[in-house]
N, C-alpha and C positions, 0 to 999 in steps of 0.2 A: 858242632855240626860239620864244620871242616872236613874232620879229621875224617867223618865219616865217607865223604865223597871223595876224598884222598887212598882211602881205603879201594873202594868201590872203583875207582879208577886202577890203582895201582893191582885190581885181583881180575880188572877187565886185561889191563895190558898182559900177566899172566896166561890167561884164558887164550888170547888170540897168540901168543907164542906157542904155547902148549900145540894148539890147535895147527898153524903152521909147522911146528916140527912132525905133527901126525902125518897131515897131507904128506911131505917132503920123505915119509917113513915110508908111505904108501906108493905114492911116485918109484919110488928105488924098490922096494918090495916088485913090485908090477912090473918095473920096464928090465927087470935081470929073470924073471919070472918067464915072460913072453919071448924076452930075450931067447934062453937057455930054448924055450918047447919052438919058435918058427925060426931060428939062425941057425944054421949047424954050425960046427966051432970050427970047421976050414970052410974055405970058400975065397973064389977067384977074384970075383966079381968086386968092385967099390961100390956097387948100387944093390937096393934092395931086389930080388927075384919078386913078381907081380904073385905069385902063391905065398913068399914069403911076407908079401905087405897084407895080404887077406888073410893070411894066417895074424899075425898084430893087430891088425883093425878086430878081429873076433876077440882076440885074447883080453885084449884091452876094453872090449866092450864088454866081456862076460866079468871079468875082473870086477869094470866099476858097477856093473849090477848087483853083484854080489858083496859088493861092501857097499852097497846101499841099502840092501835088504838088510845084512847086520844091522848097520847103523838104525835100520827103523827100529828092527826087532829089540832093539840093548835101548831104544827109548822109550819104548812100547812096555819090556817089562820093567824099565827105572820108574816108569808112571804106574803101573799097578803097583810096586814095592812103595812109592809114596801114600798112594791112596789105602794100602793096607796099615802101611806106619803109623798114617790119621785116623785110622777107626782106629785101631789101637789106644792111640792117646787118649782119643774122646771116651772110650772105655775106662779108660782111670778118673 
Protein backbone atom coordinates (compact mmCIF):
# COMPACT_ATOMS: atom_id res chain seq x y z
CA UNK A 1 0.00 0.00 0.00
CA UNK A 2 3.08 2.20 0.38
CA UNK A 3 4.23 2.10 -2.76
CA UNK A 4 0.89 3.21 -3.76
CA UNK A 5 0.76 6.53 -1.95
CA UNK A 6 4.42 7.03 -3.06
CA UNK A 7 3.11 6.83 -6.44
CA UNK A 8 0.21 9.06 -5.93
CA UNK A 9 2.53 11.50 -4.37
CA UNK A 10 5.29 11.41 -6.56
CA UNK A 11 2.44 11.76 -9.95
CA UNK A 12 0.84 14.86 -7.65
CA UNK A 13 4.45 16.58 -7.34
CA UNK A 14 4.54 15.91 -11.32
CA UNK A 15 1.09 17.53 -11.90
CA UNK A 16 1.73 20.65 -9.90
CA UNK A 17 5.23 21.08 -11.86
CA UNK A 18 3.70 20.43 -15.08
CA UNK A 19 0.95 22.87 -14.07
CA UNK A 20 3.55 25.73 -12.94
CA UNK A 21 5.54 25.35 -15.95
CA UNK A 22 1.89 26.02 -18.00
CA UNK A 23 1.14 29.25 -15.88
CA UNK A 24 4.90 30.47 -16.21
CA UNK A 25 4.17 29.52 -20.42
CA UNK A 26 1.25 31.70 -20.23
CA UNK A 27 2.71 34.48 -18.17
CA UNK A 28 5.49 34.93 -21.12
CA UNK A 29 3.01 34.03 -23.77
CA UNK A 30 0.82 37.25 -22.46
CA UNK A 31 3.20 39.69 -21.07
CA UNK A 32 5.46 39.81 -24.80
CA UNK A 33 1.91 39.44 -26.51
CA UNK A 34 0.49 42.75 -24.74
CA UNK A 35 3.95 43.77 -24.70
CA UNK A 36 4.41 43.81 -28.72
CA UNK A 37 0.26 45.33 -29.35
CA UNK A 38 0.45 48.58 -26.24
CA UNK A 39 4.53 49.45 -26.23
CA UNK A 40 5.84 50.74 -29.48
CA UNK A 41 9.37 49.48 -29.75
CA UNK A 42 11.03 53.28 -29.50
CA UNK A 43 10.08 55.27 -26.87
CA UNK A 44 11.53 58.12 -24.76
CA UNK A 45 9.89 57.85 -21.79
CA UNK A 46 11.18 55.20 -18.50
CA UNK A 47 7.50 55.17 -17.50
CA UNK A 48 4.44 53.64 -18.86
CA UNK A 49 2.24 56.41 -21.22
CA UNK A 50 -1.44 56.26 -19.03
CA UNK A 51 -3.18 54.83 -22.83
CA UNK A 52 -0.22 52.56 -22.82
CA UNK A 53 -1.21 51.14 -19.02
CA UNK A 54 -5.16 50.92 -20.22
CA UNK A 55 -4.08 49.51 -23.29
CA UNK A 56 -2.26 46.36 -20.71
CA UNK A 57 -4.72 46.34 -18.22
CA UNK A 58 -7.44 45.38 -21.23
CA UNK A 59 -4.91 43.19 -23.00
CA UNK A 60 -4.21 41.29 -19.88
CA UNK A 61 -7.75 41.17 -18.94
CA UNK A 62 -9.01 39.80 -22.25
CA UNK A 63 -5.93 37.37 -22.43
CA UNK A 64 -6.98 35.77 -19.06
CA UNK A 65 -10.54 35.43 -20.03
CA UNK A 66 -9.84 33.78 -22.88
CA UNK A 67 -7.70 31.26 -21.40
CA UNK A 68 -10.37 30.68 -18.94
CA UNK A 69 -12.84 30.00 -21.26
CA UNK A 70 -10.56 27.44 -23.09
CA UNK A 71 -9.69 26.05 -19.89
CA UNK A 72 -13.42 25.45 -19.21
CA UNK A 73 -14.23 24.37 -22.63
CA UNK A 74 -10.97 21.57 -22.95
CA UNK A 75 -12.73 20.35 -19.37
CA UNK A 76 -16.04 20.66 -20.46
CA UNK A 77 -15.29 18.26 -23.49
CA UNK A 78 -12.61 15.97 -21.33
CA UNK A 79 -15.91 15.32 -19.22
CA UNK A 80 -18.16 14.40 -22.08
CA UNK A 81 -15.18 12.20 -23.70
CA UNK A 82 -15.12 10.41 -20.22
CA UNK A 83 -18.66 9.97 -19.80
CA UNK A 84 -19.03 8.69 -23.53
CA UNK A 85 -15.81 6.35 -22.85
CA UNK A 86 -18.19 4.85 -19.84
CA UNK A 87 -21.08 3.98 -21.84
CA UNK A 88 -18.95 2.47 -24.10
CA UNK A 89 -17.49 0.18 -21.67
CA UNK A 90 -20.72 -0.59 -20.03
CA UNK A 91 -21.69 -1.55 -23.49
CA UNK A 92 -19.36 -4.40 -23.62
Amino acid sequence: MAANVNLNEEQLKIVGELEIEMMADMYNRMTTSCHKKCVPPKYKDSELTKGECVCIDRCVAKYLDIHDRIGKKLTSISAQDEQALKKLQGQK
